[in-house]
C-alpha positions as CSV (number, residue, x, y, z in Angstrom):
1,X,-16.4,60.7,167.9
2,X,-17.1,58.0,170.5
3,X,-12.9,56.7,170.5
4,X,-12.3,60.5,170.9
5,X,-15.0,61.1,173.8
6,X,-13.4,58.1,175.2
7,X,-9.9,59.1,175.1
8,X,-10.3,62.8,176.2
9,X,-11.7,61.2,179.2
10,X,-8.9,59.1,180.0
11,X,-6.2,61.8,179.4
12,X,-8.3,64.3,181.8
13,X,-8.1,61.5,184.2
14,X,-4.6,61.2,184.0
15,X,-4.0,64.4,184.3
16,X,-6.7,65.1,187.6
17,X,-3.9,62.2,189.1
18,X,-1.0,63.4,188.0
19,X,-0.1,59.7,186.8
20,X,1.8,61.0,184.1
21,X,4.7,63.3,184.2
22,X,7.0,65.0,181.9
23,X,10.5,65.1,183.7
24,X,11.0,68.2,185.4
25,X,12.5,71.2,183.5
26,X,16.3,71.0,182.8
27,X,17.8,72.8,186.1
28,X,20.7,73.9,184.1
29,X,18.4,75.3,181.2
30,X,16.3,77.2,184.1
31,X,19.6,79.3,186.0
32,X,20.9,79.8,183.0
33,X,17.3,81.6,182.2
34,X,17.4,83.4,185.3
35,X,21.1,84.5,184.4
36,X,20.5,85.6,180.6
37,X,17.2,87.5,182.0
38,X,19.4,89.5,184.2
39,X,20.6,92.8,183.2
40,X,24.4,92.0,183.2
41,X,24.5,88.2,183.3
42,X,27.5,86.7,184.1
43,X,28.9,84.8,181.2
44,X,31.8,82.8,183.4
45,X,29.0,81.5,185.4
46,X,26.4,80.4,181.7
47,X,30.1,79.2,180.8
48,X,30.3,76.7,184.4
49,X,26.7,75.6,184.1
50,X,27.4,74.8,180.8
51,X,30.3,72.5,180.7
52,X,29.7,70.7,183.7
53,X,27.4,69.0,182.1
54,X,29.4,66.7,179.8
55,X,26.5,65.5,177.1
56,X,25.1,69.3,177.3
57,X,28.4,70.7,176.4
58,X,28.7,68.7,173.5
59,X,25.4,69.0,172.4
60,X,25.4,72.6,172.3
61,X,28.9,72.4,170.7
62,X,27.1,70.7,167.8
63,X,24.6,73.1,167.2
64,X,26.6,75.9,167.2
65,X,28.8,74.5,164.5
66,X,25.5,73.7,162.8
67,X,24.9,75.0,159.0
68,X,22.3,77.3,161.0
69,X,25.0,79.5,161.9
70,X,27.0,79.5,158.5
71,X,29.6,81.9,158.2
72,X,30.8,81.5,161.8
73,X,34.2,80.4,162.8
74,X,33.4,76.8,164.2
75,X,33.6,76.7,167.6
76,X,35.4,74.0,169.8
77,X,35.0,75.4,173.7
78,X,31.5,76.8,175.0
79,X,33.4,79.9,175.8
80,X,34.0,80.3,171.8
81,X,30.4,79.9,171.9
82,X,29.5,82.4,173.8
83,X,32.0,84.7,172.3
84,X,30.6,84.0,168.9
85,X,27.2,84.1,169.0
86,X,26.5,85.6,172.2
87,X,25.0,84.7,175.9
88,X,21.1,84.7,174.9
89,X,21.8,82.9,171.6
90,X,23.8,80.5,173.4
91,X,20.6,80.3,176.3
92,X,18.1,79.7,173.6
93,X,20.4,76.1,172.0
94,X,20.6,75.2,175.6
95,X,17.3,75.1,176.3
96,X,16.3,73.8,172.9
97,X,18.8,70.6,173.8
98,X,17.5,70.3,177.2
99,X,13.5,69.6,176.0
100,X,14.4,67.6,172.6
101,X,15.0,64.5,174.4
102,X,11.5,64.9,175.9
103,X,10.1,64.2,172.3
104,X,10.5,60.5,172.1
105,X,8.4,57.1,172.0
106,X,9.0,53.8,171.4
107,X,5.5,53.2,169.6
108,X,6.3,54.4,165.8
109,X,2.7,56.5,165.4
110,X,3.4,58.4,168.4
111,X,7.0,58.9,167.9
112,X,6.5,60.5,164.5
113,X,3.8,62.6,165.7
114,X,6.4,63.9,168.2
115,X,9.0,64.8,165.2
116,X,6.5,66.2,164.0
117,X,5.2,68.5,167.0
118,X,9.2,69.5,167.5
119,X,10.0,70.3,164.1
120,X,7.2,72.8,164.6
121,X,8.1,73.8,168.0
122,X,11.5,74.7,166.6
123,X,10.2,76.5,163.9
124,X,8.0,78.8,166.3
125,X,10.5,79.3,168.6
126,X,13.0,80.2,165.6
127,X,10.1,82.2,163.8
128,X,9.7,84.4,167.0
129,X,12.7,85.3,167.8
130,X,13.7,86.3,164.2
131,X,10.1,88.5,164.0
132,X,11.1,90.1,167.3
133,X,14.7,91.3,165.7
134,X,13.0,92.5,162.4
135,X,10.4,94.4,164.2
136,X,13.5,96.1,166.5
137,X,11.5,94.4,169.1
138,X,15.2,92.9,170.3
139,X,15.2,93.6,174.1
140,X,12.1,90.3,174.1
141,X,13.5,88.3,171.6
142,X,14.8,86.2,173.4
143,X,11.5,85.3,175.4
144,X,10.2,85.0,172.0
145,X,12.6,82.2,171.3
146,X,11.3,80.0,174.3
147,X,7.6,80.8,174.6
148,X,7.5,79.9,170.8
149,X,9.6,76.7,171.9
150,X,7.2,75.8,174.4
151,X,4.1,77.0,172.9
152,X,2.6,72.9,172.0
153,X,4.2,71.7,175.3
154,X,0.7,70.5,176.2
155,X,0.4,68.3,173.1
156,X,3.5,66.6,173.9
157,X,1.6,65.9,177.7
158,X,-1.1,64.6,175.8
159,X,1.3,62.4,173.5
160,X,3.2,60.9,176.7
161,X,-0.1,60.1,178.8
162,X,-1.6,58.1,175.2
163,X,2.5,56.6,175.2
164,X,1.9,55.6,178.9
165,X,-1.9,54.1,178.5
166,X,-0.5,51.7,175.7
167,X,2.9,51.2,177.3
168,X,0.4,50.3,180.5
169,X,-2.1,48.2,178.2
170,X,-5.2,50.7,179.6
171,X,-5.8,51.0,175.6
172,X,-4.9,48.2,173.3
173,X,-2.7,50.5,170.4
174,X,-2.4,54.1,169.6
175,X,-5.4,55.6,168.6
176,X,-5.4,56.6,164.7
177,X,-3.5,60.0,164.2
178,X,-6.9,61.6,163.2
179,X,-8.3,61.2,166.6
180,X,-4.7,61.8,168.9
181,X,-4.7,64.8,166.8
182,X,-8.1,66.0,167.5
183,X,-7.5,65.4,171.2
184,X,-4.6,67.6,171.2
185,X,-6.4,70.4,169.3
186,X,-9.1,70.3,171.9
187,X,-7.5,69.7,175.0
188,X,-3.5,71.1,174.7
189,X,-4.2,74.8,175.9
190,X,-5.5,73.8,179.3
191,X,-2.7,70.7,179.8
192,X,0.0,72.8,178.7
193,X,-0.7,75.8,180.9
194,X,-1.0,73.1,183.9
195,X,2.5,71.6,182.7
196,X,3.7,74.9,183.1
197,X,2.7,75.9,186.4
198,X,4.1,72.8,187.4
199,X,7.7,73.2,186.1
200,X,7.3,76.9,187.7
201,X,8.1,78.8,184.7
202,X,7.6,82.9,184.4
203,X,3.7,83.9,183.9
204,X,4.8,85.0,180.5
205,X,5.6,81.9,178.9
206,X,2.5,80.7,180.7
207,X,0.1,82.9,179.0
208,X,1.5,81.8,175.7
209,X,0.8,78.4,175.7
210,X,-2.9,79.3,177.2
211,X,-3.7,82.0,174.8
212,X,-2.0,81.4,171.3
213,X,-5.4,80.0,169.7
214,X,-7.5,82.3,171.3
215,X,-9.5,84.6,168.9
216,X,-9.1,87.2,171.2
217,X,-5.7,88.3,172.5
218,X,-4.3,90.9,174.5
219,X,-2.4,93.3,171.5
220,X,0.1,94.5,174.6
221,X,1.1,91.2,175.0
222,X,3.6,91.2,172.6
223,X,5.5,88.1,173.1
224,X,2.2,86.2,172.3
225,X,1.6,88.3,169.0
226,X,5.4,87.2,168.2
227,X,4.5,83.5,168.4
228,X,0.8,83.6,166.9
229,X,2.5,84.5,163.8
230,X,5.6,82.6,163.9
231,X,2.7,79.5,164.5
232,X,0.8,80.7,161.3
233,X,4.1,80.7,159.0
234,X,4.6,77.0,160.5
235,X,0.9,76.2,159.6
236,X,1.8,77.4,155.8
237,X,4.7,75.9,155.5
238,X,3.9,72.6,156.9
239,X,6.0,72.6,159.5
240,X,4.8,70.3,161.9
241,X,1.3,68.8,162.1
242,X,-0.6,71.1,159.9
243,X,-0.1,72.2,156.5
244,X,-2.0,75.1,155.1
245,X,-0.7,77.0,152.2
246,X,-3.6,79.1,151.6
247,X,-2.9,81.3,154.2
248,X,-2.3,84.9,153.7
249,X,0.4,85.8,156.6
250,X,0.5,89.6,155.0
251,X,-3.9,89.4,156.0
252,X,-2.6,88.3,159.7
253,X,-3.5,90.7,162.2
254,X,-0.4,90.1,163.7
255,X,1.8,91.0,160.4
256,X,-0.3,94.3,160.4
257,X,0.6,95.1,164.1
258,X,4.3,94.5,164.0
259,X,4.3,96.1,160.2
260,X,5.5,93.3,158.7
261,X,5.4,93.8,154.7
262,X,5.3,90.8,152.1
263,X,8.5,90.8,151.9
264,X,9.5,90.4,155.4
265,X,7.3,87.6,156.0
266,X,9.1,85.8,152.5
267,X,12.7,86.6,154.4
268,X,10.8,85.0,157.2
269,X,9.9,81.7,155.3
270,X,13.7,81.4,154.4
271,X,14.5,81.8,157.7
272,X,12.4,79.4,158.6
273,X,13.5,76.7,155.7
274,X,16.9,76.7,157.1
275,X,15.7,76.0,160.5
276,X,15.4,72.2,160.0
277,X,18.9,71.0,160.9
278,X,17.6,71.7,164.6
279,X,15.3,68.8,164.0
280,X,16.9,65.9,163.9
């Protein structure tokens, strides 16, 4: 109790002078938000943001030919992509590309906790979006798909300023992972939200990562509900850091808002079992 006292301290410290920093959010990944949230977005311009970005292009190239989206022609041009699978589908492996770099560490502990923490972020962000479309909740689906990939952002603060207090020899060692991971439980909320006022991103997304733990939750924010559930299925499923099979996702108030039956939520697991190639 004393280490993790101790190392909440720290972190807050860190945080109240801004010593750490995630690197700012992907400028590509943000125009092309503001272009796919438009009502007509211009696919010529997702197209030039796209490709002129060498190592983006071919990243996203790579997921879209990913067994993910089996049964698709492959795809060799980002205009193919956005043919195939469309402009918001195409927005969402963008911005999944531009953040997965952010999830590295050269201390082992740390950088497996960070696999970890974006194998789940994926999940979530996949989970959403896919609730969203079965609940012909479409038109927000796609705001699903990044508030549930952003959800945990404020763990991963947490993870870089513990990175940066070894890498700085303020601590000697990570912490064990019982401890980092009781930090992040306690503290991630209130770090993420900050992290996300400081990359400027919409109030929405926000709100997510600030409120998905809370016991009580606005029911008409319905982009939240859509990730508080896609986190639960994670939770069972051990996606990520937690693993909890005994709970009942069909119990959720969440399942009973969007009228999810058993059976949805089971198509939902699938869903979410083929989700994995995004982690690697």
């Amino acid at each position: 109790m004393e280490a993790q006292n101790s190392l909440v301290g720290m972190i807050e410290n860190y945080a109240t002078q801004e010593r750490i920093k995630l690197p700012a959010f992907s400028a590509t990944a943000l125009r092309i938000q503001k272009e796919v949230a438009k009502e007509d977005p211009n696919s010529r311009l997702i197209e030039r943001l796209i490709v002129s970005d060498q190592s983006l292009t071919g990243e996203v190239l790579r997921v879209s030919n990913s067994s993910f989206y089996k049964g698709l022609a492959q795809v060799t041009t980002i205009r193919d992509s956005l043919i195939r699978l469309g402009t918001k589908e195409v927005s969402n492996i963008v911005t999944l590309v531009a953040l997965q770099h952010n999830f590295e560490s050269r201390i082992p502990l740390i950088n497996q906790i960070m696999k970890k923490l974006w194998r789940h972020s994926v999940g979530c962000g996949i989970g959403a979006n896919w609730i969203a479309k079965e609940s012909r909740l479409e038109a927000i689906a796609h705001q699903a798909f990044i508030a549930g990939l952003l959800h945990d952002v404020g763990k991963l603060y947490i993870l870089k300023v513990i990175d940066g207090m070894v890498a700085s020899k303020e601590i000697n060692g990570a912490p064990p992972d019982t401890v980092i991971n009781e930090v992040m439980e306690n503290l991630h909320s209130d770090q993420g939200y900050s992290l996300m006022q400081q990359w400027n991103l919409p109030e929405e997304f926000s709100l997510v990562v600030r409120d998905h733990h809370q016991s009580d939750v606005d029911a008409n924010n319905l982009v939240l509900i859509l990730v508080r559930l896609a986190n639960q299925t994670c939770h069972k499923m051990g996606i990520g850091l937690k693993d909890d099979p005994s709970i009942n996702l069909h119990a959720a108030p969440e399942a009973n808002q969007l009228q999810l039956s058993e059976v949805d939520l089971a198509r939902l697991e699938v869903r979410l079992e083929d989700s994995h190639v995004f982690a690697g």
